[in-house]
C-alpha positions in Angstrom: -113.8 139.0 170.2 -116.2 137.1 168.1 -117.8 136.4 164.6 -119.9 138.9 163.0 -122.5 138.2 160.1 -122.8 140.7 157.4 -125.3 140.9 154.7 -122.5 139.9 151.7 -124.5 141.4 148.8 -124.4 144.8 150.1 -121.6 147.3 151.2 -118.9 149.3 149.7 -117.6 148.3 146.2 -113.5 147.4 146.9 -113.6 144.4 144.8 -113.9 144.6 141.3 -113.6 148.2 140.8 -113.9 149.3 137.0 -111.3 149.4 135.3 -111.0 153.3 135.2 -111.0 153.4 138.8 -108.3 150.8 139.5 -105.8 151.4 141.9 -101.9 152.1 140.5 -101.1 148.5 141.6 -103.1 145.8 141.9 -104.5 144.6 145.5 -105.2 141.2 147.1 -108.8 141.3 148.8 -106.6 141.3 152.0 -104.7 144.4 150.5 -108.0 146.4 150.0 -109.3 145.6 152.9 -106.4 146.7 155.3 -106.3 150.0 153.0 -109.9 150.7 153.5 -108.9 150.3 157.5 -105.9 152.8 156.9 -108.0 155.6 154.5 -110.6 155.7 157.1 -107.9 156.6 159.8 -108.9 153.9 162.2 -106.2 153.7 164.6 -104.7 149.3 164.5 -101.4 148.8 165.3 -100.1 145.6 163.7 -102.9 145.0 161.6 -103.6 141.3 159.9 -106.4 140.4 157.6 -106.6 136.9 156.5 -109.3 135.2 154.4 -110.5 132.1 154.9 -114.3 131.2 154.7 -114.7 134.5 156.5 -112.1 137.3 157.1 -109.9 137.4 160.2 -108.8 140.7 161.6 -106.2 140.7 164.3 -104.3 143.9 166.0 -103.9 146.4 168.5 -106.1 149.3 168.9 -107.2 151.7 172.1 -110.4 151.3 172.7 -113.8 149.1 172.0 -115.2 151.7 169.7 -112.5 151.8 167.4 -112.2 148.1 167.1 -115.8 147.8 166.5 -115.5 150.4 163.8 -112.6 148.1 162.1 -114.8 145.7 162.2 -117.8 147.6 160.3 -115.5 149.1 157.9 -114.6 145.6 157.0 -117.6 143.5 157.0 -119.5 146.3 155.1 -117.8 145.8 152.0 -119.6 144.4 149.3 -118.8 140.4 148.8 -117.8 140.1 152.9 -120.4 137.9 154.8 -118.8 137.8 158.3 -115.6 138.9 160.3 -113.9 136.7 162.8 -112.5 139.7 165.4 -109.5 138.9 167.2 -108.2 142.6 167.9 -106.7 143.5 170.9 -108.6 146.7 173.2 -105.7 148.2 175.5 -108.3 150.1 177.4 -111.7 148.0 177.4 -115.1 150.1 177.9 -118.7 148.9 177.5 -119.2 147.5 173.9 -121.5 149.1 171.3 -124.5 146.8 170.0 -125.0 146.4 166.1 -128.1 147.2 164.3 -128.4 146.2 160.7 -130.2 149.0 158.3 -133.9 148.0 157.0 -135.5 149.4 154.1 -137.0 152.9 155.1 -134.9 153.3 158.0 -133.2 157.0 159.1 -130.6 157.3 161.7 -133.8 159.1 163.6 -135.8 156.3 163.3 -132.9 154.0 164.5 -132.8 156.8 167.8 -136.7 156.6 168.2 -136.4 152.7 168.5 -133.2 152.5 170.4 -132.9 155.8 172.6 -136.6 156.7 172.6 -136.0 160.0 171.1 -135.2 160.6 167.7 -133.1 163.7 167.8 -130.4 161.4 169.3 -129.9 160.3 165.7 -126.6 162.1 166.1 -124.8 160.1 168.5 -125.5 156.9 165.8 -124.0 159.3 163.2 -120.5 160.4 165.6 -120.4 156.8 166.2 -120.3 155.3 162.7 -118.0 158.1 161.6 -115.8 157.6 159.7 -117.6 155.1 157.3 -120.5 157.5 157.5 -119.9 160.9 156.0 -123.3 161.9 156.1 -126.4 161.0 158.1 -128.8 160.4 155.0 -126.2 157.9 153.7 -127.2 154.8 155.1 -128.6 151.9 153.2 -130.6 148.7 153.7 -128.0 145.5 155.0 -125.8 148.2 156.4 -124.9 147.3 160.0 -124.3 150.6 162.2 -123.0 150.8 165.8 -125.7 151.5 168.5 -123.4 153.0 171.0 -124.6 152.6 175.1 -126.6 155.7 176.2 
């Protein structure tokens, strides 16, 4: 549990969508936000989002990974600059570290730095699934999880 920074001038377009690709009803930020959570599948049980001068996520959810992927999936959205994270892990393991996406990075050059190899530029990609849905899709302020090796 903690506060994460995110760059707030990059991330995925939920606010402010053009007009053609509105949803059916309109959201509140909070809304979106909790729907983005829900169309990626991540599994939260009693999920809150609040916004204050940052956004609050609280809820239940298995394990570390998927609450650190909540929190991506969040705080990379366009207009977000940090996440406050008080979501409950049932069953705790070792937490992931965060690496924020420069320009000219690949997910191998990520694994060269991190793992010293970069054909492990796969185990970035499973672990940022499913806000990644390809490994060339990564873009500068992104922040990705760097899961233990």
């Amino acid at each position: 549990m903690g506060l994460f920074s995110f760059i707030k001038g990059a991330g995925a377009k939920l606010f402010g969508k053009k007009k053609e690709e509105a949803a059916p009803a309109p959201m509140t930020k909070e809304e979106a936000l909790a729907h983005e959570v829900s169309r990626l599948g991540l599994p939260v049980s009693g999920l809150d989002v609040q916004l204050a001068d940052h956004v609050i996520l609280r809820g239940t959810t298995d394990t570390n990974a998927n609450r650190e992927k909540i929190i991506l999936a969040v705080g990379n959205v366009e207009g977000v600059g940090s996440v406050e994270d008080s979501i409950h892990v049932t069953n705790p393991e070792p937490e992931s570290t965060f690496h924020e996406v420069k320009s000219g990075d690949t997910l191998s050059k990520i694994a060269k730095e991190v793992y010293g190899d970069a054909m492990k530029y796969n185990a970035i990609f499973e672990a940022n699934r499913p806000m990644l849905d390809h490994p060339d899709k990564i873009y500068p302020g992104q922040i990705l999880r760097i899961p233990a090796q």
